[in-house]
VEXTI-255580 format. One record per atom (N, C-alpha, C): residue number from 0; residue in three letters; x negated, y negated, z negated. Coordinates in steps of 0.2 Angstrom, whole numbers, plus 5000, padded with zeros to 4 digits. Example, Ala and Ser with C-alpha at 12.3 -4.5 7.8 and 13.67 -1.06 7.14 Angstrom:
// residues 2
SITE    n  res     u     v     w
SITE    0  ALA  4934  5028  4961
SITE    0  ALA  4938  5022  4961
SITE    0  ALA  4934  5016  4961
SITE    1  SER  4936  5011  4965
SITE    1  SER  4932  5005  4964
SITE    1  SER  4936  5000  4961
//
This chain:
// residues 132
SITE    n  res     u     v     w
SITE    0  UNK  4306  4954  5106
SITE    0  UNK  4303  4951  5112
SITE    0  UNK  4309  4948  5116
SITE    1  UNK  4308  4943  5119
SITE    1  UNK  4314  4937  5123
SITE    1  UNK  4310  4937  5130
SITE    2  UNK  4312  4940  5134
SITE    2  UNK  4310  4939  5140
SITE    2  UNK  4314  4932  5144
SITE    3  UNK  4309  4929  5146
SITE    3  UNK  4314  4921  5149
SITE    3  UNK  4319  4922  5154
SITE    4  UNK  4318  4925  5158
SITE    4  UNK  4320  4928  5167
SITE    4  UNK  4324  4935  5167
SITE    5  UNK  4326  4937  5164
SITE    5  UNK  4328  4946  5163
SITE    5  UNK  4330  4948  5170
SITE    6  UNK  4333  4943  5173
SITE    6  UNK  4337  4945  5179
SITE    6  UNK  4333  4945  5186
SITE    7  UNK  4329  4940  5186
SITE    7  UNK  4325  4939  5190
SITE    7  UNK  4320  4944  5189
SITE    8  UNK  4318  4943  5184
SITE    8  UNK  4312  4950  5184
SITE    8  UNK  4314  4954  5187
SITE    9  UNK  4320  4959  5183
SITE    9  UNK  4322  4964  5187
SITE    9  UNK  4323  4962  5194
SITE   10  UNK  4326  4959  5198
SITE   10  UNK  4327  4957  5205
SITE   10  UNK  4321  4956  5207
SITE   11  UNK  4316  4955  5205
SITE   11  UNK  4309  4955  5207
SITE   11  UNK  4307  4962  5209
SITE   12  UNK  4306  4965  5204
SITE   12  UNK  4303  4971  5204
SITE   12  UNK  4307  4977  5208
SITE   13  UNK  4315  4976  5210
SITE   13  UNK  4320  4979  5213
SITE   13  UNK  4318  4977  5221
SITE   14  UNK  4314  4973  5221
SITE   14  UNK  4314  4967  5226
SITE   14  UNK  4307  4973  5231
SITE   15  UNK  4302  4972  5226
SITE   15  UNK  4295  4976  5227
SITE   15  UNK  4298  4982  5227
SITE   16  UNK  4300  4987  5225
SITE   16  UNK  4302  4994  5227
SITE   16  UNK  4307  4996  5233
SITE   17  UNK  4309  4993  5232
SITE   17  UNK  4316  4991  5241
SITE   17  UNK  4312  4990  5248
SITE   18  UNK  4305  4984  5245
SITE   18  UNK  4303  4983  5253
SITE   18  UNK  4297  4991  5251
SITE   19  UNK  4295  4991  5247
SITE   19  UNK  4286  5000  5247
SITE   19  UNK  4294  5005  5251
SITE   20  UNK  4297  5005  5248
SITE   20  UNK  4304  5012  5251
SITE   20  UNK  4303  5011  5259
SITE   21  UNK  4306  5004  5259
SITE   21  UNK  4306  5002  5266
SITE   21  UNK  4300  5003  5272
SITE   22  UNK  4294  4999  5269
SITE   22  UNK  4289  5000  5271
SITE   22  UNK  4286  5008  5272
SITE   23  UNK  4288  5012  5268
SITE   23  UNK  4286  5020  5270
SITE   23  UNK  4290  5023  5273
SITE   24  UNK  4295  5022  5274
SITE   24  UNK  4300  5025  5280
SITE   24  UNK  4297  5021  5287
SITE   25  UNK  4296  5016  5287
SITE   25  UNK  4293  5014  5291
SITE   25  UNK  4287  5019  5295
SITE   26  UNK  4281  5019  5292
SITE   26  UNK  4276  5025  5292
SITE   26  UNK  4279  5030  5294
SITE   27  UNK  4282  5032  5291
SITE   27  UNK  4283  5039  5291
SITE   27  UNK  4286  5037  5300
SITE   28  UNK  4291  5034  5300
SITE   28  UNK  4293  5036  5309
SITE   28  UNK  4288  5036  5315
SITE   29  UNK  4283  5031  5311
SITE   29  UNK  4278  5029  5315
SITE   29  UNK  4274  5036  5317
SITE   30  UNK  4272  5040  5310
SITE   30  UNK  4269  5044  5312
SITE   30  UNK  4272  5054  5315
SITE   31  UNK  4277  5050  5313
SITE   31  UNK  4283  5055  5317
SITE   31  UNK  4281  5056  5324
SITE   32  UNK  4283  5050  5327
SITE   32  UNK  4282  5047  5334
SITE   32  UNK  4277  5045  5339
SITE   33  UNK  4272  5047  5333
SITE   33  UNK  4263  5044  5335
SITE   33  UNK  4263  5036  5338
SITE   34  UNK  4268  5032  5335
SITE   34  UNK  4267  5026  5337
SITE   34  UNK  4262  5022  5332
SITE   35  UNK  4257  5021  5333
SITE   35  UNK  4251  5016  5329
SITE   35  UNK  4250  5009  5328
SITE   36  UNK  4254  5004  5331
SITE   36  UNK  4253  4998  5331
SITE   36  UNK  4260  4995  5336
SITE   37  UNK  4264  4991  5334
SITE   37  UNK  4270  4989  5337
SITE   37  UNK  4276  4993  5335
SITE   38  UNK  4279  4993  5339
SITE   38  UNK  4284  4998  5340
SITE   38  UNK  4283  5004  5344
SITE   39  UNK  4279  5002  5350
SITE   39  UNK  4279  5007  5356
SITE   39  UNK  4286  5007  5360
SITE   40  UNK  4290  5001  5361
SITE   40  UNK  4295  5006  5364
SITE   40  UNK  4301  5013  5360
SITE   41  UNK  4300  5012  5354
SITE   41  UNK  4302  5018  5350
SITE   41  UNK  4308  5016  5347
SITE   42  UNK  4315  5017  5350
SITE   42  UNK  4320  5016  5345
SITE   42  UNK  4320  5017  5339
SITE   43  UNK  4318  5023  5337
SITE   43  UNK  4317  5025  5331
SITE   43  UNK  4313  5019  5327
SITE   44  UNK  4308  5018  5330
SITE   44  UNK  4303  5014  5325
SITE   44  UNK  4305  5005  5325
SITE   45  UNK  4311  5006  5329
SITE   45  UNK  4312  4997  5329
SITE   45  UNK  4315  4999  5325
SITE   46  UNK  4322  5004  5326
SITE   46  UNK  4327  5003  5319
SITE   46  UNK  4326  5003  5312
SITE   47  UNK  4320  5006  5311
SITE   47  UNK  4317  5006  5304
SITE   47  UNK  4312  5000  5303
SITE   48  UNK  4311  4996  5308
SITE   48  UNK  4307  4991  5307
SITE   48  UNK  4311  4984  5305
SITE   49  UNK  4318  4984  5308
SITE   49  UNK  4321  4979  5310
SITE   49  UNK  4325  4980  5300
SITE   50  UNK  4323  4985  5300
SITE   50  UNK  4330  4986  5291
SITE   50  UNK  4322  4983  5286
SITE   51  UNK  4316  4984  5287
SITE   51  UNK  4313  4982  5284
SITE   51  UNK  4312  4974  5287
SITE   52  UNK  4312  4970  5290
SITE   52  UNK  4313  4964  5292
SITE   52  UNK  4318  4960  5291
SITE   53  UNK  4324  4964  5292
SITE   53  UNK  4330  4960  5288
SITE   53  UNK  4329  4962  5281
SITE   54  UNK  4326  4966  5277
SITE   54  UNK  4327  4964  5270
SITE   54  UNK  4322  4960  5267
SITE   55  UNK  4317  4957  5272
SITE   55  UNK  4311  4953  5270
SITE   55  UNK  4315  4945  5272
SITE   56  UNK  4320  4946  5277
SITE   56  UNK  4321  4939  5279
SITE   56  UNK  4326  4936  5274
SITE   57  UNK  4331  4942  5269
SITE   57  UNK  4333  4938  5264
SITE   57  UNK  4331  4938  5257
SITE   58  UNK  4327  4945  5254
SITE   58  UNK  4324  4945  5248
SITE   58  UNK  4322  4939  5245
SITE   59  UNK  4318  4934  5249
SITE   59  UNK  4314  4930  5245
SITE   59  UNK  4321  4923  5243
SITE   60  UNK  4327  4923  5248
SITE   60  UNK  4330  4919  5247
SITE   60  UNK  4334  4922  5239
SITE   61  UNK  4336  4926  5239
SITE   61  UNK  4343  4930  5233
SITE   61  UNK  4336  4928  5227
SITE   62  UNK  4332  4933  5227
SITE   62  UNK  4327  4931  5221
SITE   62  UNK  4325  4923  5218
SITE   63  UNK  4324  4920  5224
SITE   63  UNK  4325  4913  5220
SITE   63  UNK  4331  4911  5218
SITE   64  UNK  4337  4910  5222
SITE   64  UNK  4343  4909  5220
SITE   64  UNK  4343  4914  5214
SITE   65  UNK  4343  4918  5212
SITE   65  UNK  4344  4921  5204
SITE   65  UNK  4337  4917  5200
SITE   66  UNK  4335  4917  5200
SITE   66  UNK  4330  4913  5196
SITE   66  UNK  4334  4907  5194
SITE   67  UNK  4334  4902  5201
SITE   67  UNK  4335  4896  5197
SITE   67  UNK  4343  4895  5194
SITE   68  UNK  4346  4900  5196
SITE   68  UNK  4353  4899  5192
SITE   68  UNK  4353  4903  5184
SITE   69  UNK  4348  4907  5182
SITE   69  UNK  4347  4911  5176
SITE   69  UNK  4342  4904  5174
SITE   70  UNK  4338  4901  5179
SITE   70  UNK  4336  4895  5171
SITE   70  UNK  4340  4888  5172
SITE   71  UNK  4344  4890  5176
SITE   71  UNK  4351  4883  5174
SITE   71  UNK  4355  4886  5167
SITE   72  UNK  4353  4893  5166
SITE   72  UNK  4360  4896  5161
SITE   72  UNK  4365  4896  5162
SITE   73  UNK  4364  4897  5170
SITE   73  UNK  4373  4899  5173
SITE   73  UNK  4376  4906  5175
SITE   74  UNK  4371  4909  5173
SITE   74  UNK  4372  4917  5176
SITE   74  UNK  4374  4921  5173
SITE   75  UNK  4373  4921  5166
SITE   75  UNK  4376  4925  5162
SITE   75  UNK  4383  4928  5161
SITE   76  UNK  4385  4934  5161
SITE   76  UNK  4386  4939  5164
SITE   76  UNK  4386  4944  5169
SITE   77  UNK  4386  4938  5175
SITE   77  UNK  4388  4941  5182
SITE   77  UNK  4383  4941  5186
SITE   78  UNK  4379  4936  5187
SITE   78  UNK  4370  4937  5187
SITE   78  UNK  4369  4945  5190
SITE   79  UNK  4369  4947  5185
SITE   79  UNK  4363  4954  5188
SITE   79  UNK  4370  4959  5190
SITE   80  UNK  4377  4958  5190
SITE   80  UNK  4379  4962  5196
SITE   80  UNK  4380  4960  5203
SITE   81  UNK  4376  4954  5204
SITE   81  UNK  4377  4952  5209
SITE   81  UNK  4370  4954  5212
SITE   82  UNK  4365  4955  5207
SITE   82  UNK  4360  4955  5212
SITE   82  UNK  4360  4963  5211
SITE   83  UNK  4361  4968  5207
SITE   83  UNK  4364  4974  5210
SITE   83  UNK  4366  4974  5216
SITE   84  UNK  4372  4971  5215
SITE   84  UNK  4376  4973  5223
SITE   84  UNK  4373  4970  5230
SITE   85  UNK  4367  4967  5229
SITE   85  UNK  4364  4966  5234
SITE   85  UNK  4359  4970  5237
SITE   86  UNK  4357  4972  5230
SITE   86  UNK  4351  4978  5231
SITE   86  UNK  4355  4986  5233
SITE   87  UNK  4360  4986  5232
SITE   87  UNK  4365  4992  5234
SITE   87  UNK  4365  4992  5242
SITE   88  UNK  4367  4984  5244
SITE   88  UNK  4369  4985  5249
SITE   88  UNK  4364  4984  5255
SITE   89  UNK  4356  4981  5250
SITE   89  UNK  4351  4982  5257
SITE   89  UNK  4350  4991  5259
SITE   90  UNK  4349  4994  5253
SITE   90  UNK  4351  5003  5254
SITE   90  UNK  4354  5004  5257
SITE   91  UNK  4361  5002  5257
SITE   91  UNK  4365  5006  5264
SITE   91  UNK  4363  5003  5270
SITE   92  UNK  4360  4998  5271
SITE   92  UNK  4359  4994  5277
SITE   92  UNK  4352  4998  5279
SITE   93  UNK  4347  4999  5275
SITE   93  UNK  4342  5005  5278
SITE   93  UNK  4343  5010  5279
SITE   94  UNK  4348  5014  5277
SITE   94  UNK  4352  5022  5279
SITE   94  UNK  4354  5020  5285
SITE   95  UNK  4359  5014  5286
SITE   95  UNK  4366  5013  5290
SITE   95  UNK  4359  5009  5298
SITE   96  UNK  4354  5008  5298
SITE   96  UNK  4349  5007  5304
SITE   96  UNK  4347  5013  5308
SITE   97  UNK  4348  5019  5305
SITE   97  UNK  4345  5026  5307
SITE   97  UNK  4351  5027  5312
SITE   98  UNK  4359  5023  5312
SITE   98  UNK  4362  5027  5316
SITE   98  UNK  4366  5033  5311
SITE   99  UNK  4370  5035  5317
SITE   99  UNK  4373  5042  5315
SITE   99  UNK  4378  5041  5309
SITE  100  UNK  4379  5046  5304
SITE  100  UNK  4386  5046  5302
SITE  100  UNK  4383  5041  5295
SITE  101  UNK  4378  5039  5294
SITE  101  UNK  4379  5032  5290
SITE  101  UNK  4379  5025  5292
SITE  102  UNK  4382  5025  5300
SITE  102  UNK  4382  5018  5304
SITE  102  UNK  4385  5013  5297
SITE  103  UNK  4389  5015  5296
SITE  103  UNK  4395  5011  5292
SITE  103  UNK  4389  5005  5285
SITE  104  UNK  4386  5010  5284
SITE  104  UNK  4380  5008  5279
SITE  104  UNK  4376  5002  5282
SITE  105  UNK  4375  4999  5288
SITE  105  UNK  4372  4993  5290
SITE  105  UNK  4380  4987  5291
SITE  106  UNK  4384  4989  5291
SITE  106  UNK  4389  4984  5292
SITE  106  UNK  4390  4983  5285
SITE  107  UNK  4392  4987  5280
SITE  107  UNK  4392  4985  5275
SITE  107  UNK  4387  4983  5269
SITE  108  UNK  4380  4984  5272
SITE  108  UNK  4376  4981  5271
SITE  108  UNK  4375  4974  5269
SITE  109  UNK  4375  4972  5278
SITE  109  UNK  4375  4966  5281
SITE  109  UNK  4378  4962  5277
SITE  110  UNK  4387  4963  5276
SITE  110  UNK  4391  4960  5273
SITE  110  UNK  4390  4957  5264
SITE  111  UNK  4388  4963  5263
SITE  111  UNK  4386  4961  5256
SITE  111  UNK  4380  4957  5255
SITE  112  UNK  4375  4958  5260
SITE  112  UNK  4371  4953  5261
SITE  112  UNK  4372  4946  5261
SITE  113  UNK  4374  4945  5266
SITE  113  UNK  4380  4937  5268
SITE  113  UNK  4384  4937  5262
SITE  114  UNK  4387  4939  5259
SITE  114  UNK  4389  4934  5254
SITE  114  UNK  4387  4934  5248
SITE  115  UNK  4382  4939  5246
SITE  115  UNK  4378  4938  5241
SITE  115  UNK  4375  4931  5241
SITE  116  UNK  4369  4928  5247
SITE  116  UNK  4367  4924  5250
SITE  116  UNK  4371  4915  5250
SITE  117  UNK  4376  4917  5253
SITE  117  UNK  4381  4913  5251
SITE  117  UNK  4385  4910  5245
SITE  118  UNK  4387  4917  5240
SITE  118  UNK  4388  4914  5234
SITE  118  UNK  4383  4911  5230
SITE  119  UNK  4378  4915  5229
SITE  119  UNK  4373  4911  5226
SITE  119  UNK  4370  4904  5228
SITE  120  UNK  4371  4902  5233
SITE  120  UNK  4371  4899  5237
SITE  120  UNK  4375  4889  5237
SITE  121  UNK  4380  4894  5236
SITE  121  UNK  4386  4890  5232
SITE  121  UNK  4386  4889  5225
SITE  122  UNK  4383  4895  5222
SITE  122  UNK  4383  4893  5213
SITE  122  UNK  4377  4888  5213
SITE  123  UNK  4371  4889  5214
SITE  123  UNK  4368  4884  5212
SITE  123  UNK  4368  4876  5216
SITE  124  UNK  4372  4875  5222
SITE  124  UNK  4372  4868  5225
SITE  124  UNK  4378  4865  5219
SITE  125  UNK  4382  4869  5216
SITE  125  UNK  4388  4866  5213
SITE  125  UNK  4384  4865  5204
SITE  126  UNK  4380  4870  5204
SITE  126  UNK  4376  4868  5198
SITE  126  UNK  4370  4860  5200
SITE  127  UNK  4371  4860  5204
SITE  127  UNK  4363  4855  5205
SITE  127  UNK  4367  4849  5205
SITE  128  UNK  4372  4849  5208
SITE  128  UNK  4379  4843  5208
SITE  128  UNK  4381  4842  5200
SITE  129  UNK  4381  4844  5197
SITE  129  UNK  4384  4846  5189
SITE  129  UNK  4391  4846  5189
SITE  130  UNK  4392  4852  5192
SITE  130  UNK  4400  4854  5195
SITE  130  UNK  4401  4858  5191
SITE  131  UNK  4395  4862  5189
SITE  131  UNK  4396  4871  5186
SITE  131  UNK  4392  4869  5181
//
């Protein structure tokens, strides 16, 4: 079997389990906190809404950016540690949003966010140039 996309698949379906995680932490504080619609005012329930929001704000861009650079056939090898390291680093950015001794987890999140973002970013404008 020759799957076309390997990397994007998996970044897809990495993509779908990261925001279900996200989105049940989300629940659960809400009903921790008996907040039912909004926030309520609940730090708790911003902090876990905001790490699910920021990962909805970049998910869709890294998933495409892996797609179109795996079917320019410029991705191979480094491709899917890149979109590991992304999906690593939105995890600590969900831990590191609760505060406390995983603060460090939303900074380094963040960061590998941004330049995940960024180099992909860069790989495929320089690919579309026919640089790469």
């Amino acid at each position: 079997m020759n799957i076309l996309l390997p990397v994007t698949l998996s970044s897809a379906a990495a993509a779908a389990i990261l925001a279900i995680w996200l989105m049940i932490r989300v629940g659960q504080v809400r009903t921790s906190e008996k907040v039912s619609v909004g926030d309520g005012g609940n730090e708790r329930v911003i902090r876990r809404m905001r790490a699910h929001a920021n990962f909805i704000e970049s998910a869709p861009f890294v998933v495409i950016l892996i797609a179109v650079i795996e079917l320019a056939g410029r991705g191979t090898p480094w491709l899917a540690y890149v979109a590991g390291a992304y999906f690593i680093g939105r995890i600590l950015h969900g831990f590191g949003m609760e505060g406390g001794g995983m603060q460090w987890g939303r900074m380094v999140g963040t960061i590998v966010t941004l330049l995940t973002l960024l180099g992909l970013a860069v790989v495929a404008a320089l690919i579309g140039m026919g640089i790469m």
